[in-house]
N, C-alpha and C positions, 0 to 999 in steps of 0.2 A: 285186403289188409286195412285194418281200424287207423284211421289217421288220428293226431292228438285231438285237433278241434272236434273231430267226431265223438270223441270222448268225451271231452268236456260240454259240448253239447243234449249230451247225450244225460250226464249229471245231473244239467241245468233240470232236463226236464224232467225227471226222476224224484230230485233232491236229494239222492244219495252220491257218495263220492265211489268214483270206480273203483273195481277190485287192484289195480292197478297203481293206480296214485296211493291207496292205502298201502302196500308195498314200499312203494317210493316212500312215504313216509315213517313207517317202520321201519327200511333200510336205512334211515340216514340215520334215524336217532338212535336205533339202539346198535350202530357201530360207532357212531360219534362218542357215545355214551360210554362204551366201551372205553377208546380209545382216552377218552378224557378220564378217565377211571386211572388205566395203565400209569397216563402223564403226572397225573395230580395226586397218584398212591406215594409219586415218588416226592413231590413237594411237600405232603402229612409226614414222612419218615425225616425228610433233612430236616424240618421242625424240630421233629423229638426225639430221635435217635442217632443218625449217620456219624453224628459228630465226633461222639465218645465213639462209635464201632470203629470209623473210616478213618480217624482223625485222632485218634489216640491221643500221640503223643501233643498235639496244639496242644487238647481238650483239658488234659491233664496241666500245664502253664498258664494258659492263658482261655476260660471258656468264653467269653465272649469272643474273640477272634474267631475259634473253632467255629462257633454258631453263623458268624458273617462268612465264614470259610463257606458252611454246608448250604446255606441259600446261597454261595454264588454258584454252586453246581446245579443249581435248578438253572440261573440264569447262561451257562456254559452252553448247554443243549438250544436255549434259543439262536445261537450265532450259527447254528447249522440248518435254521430252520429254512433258511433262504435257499440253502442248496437244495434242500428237500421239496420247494416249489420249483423252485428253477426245473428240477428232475421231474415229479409230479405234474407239472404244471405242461411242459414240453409233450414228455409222453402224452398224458392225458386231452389233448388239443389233438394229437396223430392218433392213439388209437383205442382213446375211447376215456370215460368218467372212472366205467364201470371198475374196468380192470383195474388200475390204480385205486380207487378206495379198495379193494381187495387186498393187493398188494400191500399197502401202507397199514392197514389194519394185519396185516400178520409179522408184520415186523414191526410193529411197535407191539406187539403181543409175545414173540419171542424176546426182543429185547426187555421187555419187565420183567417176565417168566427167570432171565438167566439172574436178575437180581439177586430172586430170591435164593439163586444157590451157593453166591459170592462168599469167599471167607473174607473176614474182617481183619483188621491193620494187625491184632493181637497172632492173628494167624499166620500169615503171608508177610505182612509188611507194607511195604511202600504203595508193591503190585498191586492191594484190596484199593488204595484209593486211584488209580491208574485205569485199571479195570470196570470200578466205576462209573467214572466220568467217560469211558469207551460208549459203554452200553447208552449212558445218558445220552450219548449223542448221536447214535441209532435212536432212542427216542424221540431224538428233536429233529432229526432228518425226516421220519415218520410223519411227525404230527405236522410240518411244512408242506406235506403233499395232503394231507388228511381234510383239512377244514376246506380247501378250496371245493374237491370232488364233490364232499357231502352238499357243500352248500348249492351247487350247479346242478346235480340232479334232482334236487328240491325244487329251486326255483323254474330249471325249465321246463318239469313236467308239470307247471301248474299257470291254472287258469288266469290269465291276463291282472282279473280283481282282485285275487288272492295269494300273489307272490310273497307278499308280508306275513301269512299265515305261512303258506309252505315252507317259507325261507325259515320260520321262525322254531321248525322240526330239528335242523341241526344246529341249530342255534342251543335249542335248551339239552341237549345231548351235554353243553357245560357245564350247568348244574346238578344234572343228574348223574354226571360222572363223579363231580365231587360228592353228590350226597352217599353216592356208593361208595369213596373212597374213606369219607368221612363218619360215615355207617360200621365199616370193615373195621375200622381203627377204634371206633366208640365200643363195640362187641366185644375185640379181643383183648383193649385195655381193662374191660370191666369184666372180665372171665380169666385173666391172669393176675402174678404179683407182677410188682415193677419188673424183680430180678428175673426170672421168665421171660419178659416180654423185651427185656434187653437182649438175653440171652438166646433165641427163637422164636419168640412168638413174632417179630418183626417182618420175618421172611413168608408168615402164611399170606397177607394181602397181595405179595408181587407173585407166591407161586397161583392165589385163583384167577389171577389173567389166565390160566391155559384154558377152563372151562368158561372163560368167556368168549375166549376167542374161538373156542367151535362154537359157539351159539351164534355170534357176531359174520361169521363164515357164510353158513348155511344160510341166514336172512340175505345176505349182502347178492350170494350169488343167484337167488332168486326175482334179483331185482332187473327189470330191459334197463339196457343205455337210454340215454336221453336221447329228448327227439332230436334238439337242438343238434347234438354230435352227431346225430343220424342225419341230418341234413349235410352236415358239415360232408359227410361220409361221400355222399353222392355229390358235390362241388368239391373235390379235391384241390385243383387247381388254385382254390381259394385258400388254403391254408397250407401252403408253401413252404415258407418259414417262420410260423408263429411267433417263437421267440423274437425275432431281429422285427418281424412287425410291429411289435407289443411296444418295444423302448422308442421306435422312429417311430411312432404316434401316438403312443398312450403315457407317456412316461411324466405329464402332469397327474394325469388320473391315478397310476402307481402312486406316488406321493402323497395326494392328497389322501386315498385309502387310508396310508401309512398314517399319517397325524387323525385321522378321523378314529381311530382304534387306541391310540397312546392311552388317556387316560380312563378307556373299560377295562384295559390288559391291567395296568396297573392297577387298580381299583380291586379287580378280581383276584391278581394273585395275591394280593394281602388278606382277601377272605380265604382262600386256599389254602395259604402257610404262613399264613404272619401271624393274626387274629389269636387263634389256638393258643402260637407258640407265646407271643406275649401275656397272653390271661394268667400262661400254667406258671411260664417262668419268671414275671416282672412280679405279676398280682398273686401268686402264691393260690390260685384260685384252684379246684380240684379239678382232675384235667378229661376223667370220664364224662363228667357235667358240662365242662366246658364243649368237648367234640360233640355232644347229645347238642347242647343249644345252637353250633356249629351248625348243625344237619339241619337242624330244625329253619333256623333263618336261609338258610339255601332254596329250600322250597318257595322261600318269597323269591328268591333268583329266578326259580324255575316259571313263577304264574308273571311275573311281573316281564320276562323275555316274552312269555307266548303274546301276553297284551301288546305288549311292543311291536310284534310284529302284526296282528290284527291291525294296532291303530295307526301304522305304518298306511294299512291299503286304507283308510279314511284320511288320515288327514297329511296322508306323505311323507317319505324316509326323511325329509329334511327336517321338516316340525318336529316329528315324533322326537329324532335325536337331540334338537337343539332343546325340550323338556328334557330328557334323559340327563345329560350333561350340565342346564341350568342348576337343576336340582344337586348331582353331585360335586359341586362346586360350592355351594351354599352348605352342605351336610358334611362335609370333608374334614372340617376341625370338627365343629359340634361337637359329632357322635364321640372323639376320644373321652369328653367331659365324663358323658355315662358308662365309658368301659374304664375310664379309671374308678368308678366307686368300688369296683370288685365285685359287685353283684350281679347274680348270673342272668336275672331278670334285666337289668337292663343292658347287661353283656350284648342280648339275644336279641333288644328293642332297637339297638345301634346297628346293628350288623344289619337285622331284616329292613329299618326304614333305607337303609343303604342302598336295598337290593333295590329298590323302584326305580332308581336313575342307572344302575347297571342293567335291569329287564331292559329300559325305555332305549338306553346306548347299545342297547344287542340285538335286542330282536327283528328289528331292521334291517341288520347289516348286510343280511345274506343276500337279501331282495337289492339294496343300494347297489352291491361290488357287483354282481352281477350284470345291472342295470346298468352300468358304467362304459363294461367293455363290449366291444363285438364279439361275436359266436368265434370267432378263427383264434382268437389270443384270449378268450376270457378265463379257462383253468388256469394259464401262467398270469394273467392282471389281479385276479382275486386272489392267486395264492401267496404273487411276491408281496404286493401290498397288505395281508394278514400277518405275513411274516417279517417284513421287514418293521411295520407296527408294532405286533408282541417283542421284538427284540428292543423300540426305543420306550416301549411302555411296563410289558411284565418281566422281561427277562429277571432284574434286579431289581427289582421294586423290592423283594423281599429283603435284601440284602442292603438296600441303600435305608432305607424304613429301620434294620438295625443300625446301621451307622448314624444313621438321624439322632436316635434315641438313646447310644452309648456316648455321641457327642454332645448334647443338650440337657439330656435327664428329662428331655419335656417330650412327650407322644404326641401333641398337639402342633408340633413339629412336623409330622407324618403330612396331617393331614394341611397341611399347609403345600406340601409336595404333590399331592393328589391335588386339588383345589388349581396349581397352578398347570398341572398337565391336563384337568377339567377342562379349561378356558383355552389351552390349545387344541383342542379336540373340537373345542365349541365354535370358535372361529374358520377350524379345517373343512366340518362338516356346512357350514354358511357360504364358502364360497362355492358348492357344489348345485348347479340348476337342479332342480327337482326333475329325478328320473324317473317316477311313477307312472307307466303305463307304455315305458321305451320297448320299441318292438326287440327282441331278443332272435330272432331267426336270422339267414343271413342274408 
């Protein structure tokens, strides 16, 4: 049997990467990619739609409430995300990476899917938004087991030098989820009327989750477990009670995870459903152009993460992030000046220079949370601390970002809110030793 280091040695002297690690990194990202797809179709609809469908009768008295109503149901599914690692996290430490990302990826693919068959408040009643928020929170149980698997089969099938790169695979599975999600929504608004795409055209982005999720399947299940759990596999003994070891030793490193993620979650879901919804609904701005320039500055998400994690393996997770975060601390008001002019041009220039401190704050991460914990409790350290992160960072972000802006009139507001979870994120990740090169086996 091919051992890892045989592998990678094996690369070394070749110069190509195994048929194997290519896998590994085709399974992560384009189930992450997936899954982030599912998650963030549903952040694009509570933007534009949910409100008037689910929320009727607010929508009709009072819409701005409606609107804060429908972002906090993005933020409802993050309070569950912590069960969903606690779960994912436990299992996936006893009996394996693999199976869990499988898991977790077909239930957050069923729970999208049934989105789209929901009747709306006009139909049913009270049940459409109840129902709802159900399925929402099968997707937030989901996505709590999702990010830790992906990111631990990345980094421990990869070469000591290149964690930063490998980690940096499910990492950008974020932005590529959204450019699909934000893709899907650009298409069908620009190939329908409004009335239509109120009407139906809505439910087609949550029903193509099913044909992604068999494409997402069949990669996933092609993928070996990691060595690292492989190892774990044959020292049993050593991984006992994962969980109850994780909090009686690691339960600074939880924490510090936690504040080290705040102000990327939030940063990011305001590009995911805030950004949009403001251009179309404050700035009267047209809204297929808007989601087109949407996509378009995401792609800087997506090159600016893989950089991040490259220059993670140069100059170390800690540097790399404390640019990342410097920067969106400094950019955090600015950029509102240029999206208030209403022009789409520099709508697009705000958002994308954005992205380079969101790349710089991401693409690291996988490599870091990894690097943190031991092999016996690292699915459950990486996944509570993701999870309990996006809950103090992007759960509401969306929704606090409206209240910001329905209480002030001023958007520059926002970014005052970002700017100061910037600086805690920035401080969080400073108190952390440089884990670059921490042996990961057990």
């Amino acid at each position: 049997m091919t051992t890892t280091s045989q592998i990678h040695e094996e690369a070394e002297r070749t110069g190509r990467m195994p048929k194997e690690e290519r896998k590994v990194l085709a399974g992560t990202l384009v189930g992450t990619s997936i899954e982030w797809y599912d998650f963030f179709i549903y952040a694009q609809a509570a933007g534009l739609v949910l409100a008037p469908l689910f929320l009727a009768p607010v929508a009709e008295s009072n819409p701005a409430l409606a609107q804060i109503l429908a972002f906090a149901t993005i933020g409802i599914s993050f309070l569950f995300r912590p069960l969903g690692a606690v779960v994912a996290g436990y299992l996936g430490d006893k009996l394996g990476r693999k199976k869990m990302l499988v898991f977790t990826l077909i239930m957050m693919g069923v729970s999208t899917s049934l989105i789209g068959f929901l009747p709306t408040y006009a139909a049913i009643g009270i049940a459409a938004p109840i129902l709802l928020i159900t399925l929402r929170i099968l997707q937030g149980f989901s996505a709590g087991g999702e990010w830790g698997g992906a990111a631990l089969m990345a980094v421990e099938h990869a070469p000591n030098q290149k964690r930063g790169f490998f980690g940096a695979f499910p990492q950008i599975g974020v932005p590529v989820g959204m450019i699909l999600a934000t893709f899907t929504l650009w298409v069908i608004t620009s190939t329908m009327s409004q009335e239509a795409f109120l009407e139906w055209g809505w439910r087609i982005p949550f029903l193509l989750s099913i044909v992604l999720i068999v494409v997402g399947y069949v990669i996933r299940r092609a993928v070996e477990e990691s060595p690292v759990f492989q190892d774990l596999q044959r020292r049993k003994q050593e991984s006992s009670a994962p969980l109850g070891q994780l909090f009686r030793h690691n339960t600074k490193n939880v924490v510090l995870t936690a504040l080290v993620f705040i102000a990327n979650n939030a940063a990011g879901y305001l590009l995911i459903a805030f950004f949009a919804t403001y251009a179309v609904t404050s700035l009267g701005m047209d809204r297929p152009t808007v989601l087109l320039a949407t996509v378009l500055a995401s792609f800087g998400w997506l090159g600016f993460t893989m950089f991040g994690g490259r220059l993670s393996d140069r100059l170390g997770r800690i540097r790399t992030f404390q640019i990342g975060y410097a920067f969106l601390a400094l950019w955090a008001v600015p950029m509102w000046f240029l999206i208030d002019t209403g022009n789409i041009v520099w709508y697009f220039v705000a958002l994308f220079v954005m992205t380079f401190g969101l790349g710089l704050s991401y693409g690291p991460q996988a490599a870091l949370y990894a690097e943190l914990f031991p092999a016996n409790v690292r699915y459950s350290g990486v996944s509570i601390g993701y999870a309990l992160g996006a809950i103090l960072g992007g759960a509401f972000a969306p929704m606090i970002a409206e209240a910001l802006l329905t209480a002030t009139g001023n958007s520059w507001t926002i970014g005052v809110y970002i700017a100061i979870a910037a600086v805690i994120s920035l401080v969080a990740v400073s108190l952390i030793k440089e884990t670059k090169g921490t042996d990961l086996h057990v």
